[in-house]
ZADO-1210 file (C-alpha; in nm, 4 decimals, padded with zeros to 6 digits):
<atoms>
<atom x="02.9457" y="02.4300" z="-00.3969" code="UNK" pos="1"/>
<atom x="02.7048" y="02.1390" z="-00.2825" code="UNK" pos="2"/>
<atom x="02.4713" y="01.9431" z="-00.5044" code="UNK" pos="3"/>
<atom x="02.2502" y="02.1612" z="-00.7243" code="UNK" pos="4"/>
<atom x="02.4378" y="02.5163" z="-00.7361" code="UNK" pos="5"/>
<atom x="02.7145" y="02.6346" z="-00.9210" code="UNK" pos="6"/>
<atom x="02.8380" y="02.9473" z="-01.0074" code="UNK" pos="7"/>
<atom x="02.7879" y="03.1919" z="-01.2808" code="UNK" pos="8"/>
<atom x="03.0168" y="03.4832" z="-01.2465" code="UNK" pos="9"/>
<atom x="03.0391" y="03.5947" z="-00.9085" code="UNK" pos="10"/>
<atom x="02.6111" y="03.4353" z="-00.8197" code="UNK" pos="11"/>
<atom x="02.4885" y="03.1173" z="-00.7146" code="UNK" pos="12"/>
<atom x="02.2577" y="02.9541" z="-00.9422" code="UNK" pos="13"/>
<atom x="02.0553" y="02.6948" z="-00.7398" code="UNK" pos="14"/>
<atom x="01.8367" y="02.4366" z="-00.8468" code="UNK" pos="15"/>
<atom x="01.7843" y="02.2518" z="-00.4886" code="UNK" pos="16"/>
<atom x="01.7391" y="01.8972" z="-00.4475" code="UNK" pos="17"/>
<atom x="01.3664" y="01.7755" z="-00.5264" code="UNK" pos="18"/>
<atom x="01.1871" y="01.4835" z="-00.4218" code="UNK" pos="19"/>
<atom x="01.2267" y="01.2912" z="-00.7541" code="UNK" pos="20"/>
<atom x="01.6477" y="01.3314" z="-00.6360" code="UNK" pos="21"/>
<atom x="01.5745" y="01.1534" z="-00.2888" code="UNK" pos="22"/>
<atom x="01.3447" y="00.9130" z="-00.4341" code="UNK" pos="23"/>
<atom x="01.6051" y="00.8352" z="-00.7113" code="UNK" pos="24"/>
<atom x="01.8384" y="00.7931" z="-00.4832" code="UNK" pos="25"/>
<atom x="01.6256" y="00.5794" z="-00.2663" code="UNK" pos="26"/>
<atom x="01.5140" y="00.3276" z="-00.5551" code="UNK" pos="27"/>
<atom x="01.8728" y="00.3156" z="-00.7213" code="UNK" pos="28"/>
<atom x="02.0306" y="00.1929" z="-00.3762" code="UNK" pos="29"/>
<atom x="01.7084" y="-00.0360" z="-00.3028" code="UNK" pos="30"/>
<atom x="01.7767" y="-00.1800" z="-00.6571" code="UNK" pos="31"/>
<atom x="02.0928" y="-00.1945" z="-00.6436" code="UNK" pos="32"/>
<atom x="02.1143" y="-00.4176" z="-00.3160" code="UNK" pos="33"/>
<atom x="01.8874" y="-00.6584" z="-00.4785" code="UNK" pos="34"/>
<atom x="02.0525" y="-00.6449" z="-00.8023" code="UNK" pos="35"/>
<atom x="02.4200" y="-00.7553" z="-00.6268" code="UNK" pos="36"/>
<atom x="02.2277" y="-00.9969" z="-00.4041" code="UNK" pos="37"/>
<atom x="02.0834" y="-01.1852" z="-00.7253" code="UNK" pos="38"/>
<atom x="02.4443" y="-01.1582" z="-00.9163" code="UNK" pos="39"/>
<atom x="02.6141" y="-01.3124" z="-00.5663" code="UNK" pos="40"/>
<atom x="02.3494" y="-01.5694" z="-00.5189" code="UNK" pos="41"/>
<atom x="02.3955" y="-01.6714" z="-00.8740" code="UNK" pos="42"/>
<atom x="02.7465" y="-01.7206" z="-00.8901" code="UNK" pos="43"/>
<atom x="02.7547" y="-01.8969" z="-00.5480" code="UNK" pos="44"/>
<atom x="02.4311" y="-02.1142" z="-00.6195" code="UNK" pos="45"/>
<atom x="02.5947" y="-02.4269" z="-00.6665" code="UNK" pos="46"/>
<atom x="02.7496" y="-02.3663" z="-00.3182" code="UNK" pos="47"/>
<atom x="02.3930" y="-02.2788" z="-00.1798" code="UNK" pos="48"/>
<atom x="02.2297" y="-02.5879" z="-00.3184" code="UNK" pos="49"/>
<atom x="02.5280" y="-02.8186" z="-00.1696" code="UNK" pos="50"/>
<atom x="02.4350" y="-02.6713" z="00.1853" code="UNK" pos="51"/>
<atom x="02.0363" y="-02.6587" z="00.1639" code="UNK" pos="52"/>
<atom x="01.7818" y="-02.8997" z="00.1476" code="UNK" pos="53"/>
<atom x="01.5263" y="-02.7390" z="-00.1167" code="UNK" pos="54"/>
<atom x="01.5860" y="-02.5851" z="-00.4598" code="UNK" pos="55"/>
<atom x="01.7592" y="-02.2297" z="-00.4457" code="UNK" pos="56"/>
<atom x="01.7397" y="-02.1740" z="-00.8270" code="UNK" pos="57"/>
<atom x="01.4649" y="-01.9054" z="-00.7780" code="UNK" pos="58"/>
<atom x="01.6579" y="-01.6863" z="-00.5489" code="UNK" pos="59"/>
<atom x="01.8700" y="-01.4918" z="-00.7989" code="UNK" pos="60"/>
<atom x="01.5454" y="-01.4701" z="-00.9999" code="UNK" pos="61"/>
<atom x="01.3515" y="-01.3646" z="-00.7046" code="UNK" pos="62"/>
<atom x="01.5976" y="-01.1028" z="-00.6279" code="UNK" pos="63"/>
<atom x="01.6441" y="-00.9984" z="-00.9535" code="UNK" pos="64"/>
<atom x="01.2612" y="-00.9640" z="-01.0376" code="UNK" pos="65"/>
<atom x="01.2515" y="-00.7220" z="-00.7178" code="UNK" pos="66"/>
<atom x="01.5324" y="-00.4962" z="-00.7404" code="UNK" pos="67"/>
<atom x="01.5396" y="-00.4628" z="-01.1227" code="UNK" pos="68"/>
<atom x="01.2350" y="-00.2524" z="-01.1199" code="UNK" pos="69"/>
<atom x="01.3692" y="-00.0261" z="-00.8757" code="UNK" pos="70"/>
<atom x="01.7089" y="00.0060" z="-01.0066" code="UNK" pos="71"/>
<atom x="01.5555" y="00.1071" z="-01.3661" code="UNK" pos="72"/>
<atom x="01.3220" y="00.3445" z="-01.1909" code="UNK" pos="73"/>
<atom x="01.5658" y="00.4878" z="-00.9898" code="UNK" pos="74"/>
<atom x="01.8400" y="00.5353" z="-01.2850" code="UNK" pos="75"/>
<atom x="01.5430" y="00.7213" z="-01.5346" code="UNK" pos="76"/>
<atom x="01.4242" y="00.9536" z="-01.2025" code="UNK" pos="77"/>
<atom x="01.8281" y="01.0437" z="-01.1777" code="UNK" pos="78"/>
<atom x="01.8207" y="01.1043" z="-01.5654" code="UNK" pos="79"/>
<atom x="01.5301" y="01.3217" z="-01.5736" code="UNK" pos="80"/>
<atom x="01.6638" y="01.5344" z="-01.2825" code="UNK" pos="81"/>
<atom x="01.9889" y="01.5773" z="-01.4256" code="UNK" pos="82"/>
<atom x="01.8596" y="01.6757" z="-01.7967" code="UNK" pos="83"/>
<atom x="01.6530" y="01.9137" z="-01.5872" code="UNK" pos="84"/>
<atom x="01.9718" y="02.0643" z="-01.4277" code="UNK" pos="85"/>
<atom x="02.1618" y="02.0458" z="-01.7516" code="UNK" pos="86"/>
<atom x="01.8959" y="02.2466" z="-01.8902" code="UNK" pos="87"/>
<atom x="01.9169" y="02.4796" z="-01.6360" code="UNK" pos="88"/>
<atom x="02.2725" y="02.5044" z="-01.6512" code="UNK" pos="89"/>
<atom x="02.2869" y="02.5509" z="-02.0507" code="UNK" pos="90"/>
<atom x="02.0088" y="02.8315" z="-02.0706" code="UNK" pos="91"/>
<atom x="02.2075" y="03.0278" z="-01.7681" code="UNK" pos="92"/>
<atom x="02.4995" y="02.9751" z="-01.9155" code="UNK" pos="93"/>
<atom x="02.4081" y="03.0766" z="-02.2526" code="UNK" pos="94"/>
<atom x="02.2801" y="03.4095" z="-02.0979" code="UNK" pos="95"/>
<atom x="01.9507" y="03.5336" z="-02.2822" code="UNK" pos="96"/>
<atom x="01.7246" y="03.6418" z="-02.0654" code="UNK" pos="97"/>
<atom x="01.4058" y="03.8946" z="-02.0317" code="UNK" pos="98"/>
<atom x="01.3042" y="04.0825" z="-01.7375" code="UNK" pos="99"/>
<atom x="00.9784" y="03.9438" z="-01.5961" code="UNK" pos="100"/>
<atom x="00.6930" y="04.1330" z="-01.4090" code="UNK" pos="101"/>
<atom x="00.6614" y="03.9327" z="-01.0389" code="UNK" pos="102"/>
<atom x="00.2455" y="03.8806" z="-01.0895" code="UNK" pos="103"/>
<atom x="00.1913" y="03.6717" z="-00.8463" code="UNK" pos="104"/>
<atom x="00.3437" y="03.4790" z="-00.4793" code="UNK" pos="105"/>
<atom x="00.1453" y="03.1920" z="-00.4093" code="UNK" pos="106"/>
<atom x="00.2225" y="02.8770" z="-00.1541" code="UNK" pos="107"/>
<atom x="00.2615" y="02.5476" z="-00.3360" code="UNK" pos="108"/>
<atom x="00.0331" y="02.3590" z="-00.1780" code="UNK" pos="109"/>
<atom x="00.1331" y="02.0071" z="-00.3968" code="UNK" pos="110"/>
<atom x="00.4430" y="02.0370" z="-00.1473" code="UNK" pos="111"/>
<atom x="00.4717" y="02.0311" z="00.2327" code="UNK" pos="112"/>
<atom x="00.7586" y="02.0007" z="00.4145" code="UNK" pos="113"/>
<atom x="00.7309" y="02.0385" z="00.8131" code="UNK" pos="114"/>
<atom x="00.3825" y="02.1332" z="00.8000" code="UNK" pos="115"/>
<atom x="00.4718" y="02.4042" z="00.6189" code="UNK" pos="116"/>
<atom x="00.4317" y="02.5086" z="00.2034" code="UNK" pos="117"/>
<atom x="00.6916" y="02.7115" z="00.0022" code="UNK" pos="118"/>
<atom x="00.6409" y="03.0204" z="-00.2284" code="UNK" pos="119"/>
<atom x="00.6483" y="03.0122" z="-00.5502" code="UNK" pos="120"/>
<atom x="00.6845" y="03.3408" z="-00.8029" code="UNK" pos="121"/>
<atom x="00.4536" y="03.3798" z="-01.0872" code="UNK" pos="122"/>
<atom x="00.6212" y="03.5841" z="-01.3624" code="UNK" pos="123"/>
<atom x="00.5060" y="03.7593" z="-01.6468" code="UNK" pos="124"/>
<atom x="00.6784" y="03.8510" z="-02.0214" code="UNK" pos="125"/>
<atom x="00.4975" y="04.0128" z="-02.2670" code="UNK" pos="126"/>
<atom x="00.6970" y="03.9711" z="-02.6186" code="UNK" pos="127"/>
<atom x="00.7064" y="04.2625" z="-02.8013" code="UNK" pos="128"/>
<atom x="00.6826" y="04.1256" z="-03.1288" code="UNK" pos="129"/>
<atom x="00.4217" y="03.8730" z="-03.1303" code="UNK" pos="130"/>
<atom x="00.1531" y="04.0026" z="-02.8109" code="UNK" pos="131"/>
<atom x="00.2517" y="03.6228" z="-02.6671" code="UNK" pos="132"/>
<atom x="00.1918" y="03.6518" z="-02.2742" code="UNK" pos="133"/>
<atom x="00.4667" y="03.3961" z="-02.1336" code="UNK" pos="134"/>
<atom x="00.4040" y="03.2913" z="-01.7914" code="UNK" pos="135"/>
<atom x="00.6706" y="03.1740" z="-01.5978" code="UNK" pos="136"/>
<atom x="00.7054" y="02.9802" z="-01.2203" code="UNK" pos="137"/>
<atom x="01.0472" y="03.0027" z="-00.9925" code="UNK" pos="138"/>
<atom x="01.1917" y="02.7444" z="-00.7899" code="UNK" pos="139"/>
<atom x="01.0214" y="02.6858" z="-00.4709" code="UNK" pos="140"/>
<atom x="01.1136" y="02.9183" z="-00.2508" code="UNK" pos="141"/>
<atom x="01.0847" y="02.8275" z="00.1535" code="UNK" pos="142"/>
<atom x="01.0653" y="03.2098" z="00.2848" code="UNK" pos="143"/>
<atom x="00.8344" y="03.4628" z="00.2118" code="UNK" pos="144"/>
<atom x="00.9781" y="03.7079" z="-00.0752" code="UNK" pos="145"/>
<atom x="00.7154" y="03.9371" z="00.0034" code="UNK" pos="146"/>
<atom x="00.9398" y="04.2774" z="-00.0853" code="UNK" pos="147"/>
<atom x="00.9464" y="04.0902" z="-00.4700" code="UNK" pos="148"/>
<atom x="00.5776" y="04.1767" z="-00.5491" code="UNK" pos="149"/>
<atom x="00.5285" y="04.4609" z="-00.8148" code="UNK" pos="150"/>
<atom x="00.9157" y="04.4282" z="-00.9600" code="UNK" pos="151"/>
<atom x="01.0993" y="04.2861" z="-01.2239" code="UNK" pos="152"/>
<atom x="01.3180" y="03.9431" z="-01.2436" code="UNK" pos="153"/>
<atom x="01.5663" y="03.7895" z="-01.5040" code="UNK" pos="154"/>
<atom x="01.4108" y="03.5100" z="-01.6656" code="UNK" pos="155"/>
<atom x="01.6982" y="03.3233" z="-01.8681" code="UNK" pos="156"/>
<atom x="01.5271" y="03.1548" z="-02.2169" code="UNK" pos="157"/>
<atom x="01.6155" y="02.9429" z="-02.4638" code="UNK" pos="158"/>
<atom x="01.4442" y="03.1675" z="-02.7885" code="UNK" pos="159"/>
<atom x="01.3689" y="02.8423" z="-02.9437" code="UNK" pos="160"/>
<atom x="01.1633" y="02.7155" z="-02.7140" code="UNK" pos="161"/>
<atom x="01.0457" y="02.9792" z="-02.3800" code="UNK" pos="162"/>
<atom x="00.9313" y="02.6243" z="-02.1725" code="UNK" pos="163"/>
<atom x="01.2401" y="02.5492" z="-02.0915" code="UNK" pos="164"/>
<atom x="01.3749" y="02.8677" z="-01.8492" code="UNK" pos="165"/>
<atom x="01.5296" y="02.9390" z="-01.5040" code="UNK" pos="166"/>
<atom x="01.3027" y="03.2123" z="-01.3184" code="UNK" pos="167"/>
<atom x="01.6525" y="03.3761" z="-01.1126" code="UNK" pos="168"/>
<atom x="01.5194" y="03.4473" z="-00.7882" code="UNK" pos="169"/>
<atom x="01.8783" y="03.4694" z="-00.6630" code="UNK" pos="170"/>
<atom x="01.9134" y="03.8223" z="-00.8269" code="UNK" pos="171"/>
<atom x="01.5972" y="03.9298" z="-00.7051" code="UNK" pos="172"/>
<atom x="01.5965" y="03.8770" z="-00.3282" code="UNK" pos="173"/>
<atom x="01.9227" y="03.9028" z="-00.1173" code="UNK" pos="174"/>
<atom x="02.0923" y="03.6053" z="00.0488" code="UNK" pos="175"/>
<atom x="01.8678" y="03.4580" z="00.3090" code="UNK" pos="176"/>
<atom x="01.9891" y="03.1875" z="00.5480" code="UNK" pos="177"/>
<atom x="01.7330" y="02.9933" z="00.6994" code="UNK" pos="178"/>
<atom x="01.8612" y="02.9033" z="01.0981" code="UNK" pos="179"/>
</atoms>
């Protein structure tokens, strides 16, 4: 299973790889270059300052001030995604769910990717109990699930709290491979 799936019985729960992942990724290696740079350069300065003419003593500061940033960024982006994920994970896994009328496919047009926008479900729950309308928004989806419109999906919930959910598409639409 690659990064962001893993199985529940015999499906495929997957949570794709977002922006904030790449970016994370982006800013932790950025960060950490610097980072190692300014613990090398500090070590070795006495070394650099017997070779050069001018003062060096900035450079692990310099280095430091530059990458730190991005490292920290980088490591909270990767945190958020991965409490995301383990979220995810723990309200599949737990496996309360209600079925969901499909409302609503819409493009996301906050994302674009190759000129083009993905789909993204709007599902609706009605709780018996209370009259609460819950409103709920799948993954984004890069294919047209046109033949979902007017039926139901598995929303898993935590009952505590519906915001945090996993709209599954997966049992909704068959497997699609994208060539």
């Amino acid at each position: 299973m690659g990064t962001g799936e893993w199985g529940v019985g015999s499906r495929k729960i997957r949570t794709g790889i977002g922006a904030a992942d790449i970016v994370a990724l982006v800013f932790v290696i950025v960060g950490g270059v610097f980072a190692a740079v300014s613990v090398g350069t500090a070590l070795n300065l006495p070394a650099i300052q017997a070779r050069g003419t001018g003062s060096a003593a900035l450079l692990p500061v310099v280095f430091g001030a530059v990458g730190g940033p991005f490292l920290v960024i980088g490591i909270i982006l990767a945190a958020v995604s991965a409490r995301k994920r383990a979220m995810i994970r723990r309200v599949v896994e737990e496996g309360r769910f209600v079925m969901a009328d499909v409302a609503d496919i819409r493009p996301n047009y906050s994302v674009e990717i190759n000129g083009r926008c993905p789909y993204v479900l709007e599902c609706h729950y009605r709780d018996p109990a209370s009259g609460t309308l819950h409103v709920f928004r799948s993954r984004n989806l890069f294919f047209c699930p046109a033949e979902t419109e007017n039926r139901q999906v598995r929303v898993y919930v935590d009952p505590e709290n519906f915001s945090r959910y996993y709209v599954d598409v997966e049992s909704l639409v068959p497997d699609v491979e994208i060539h």
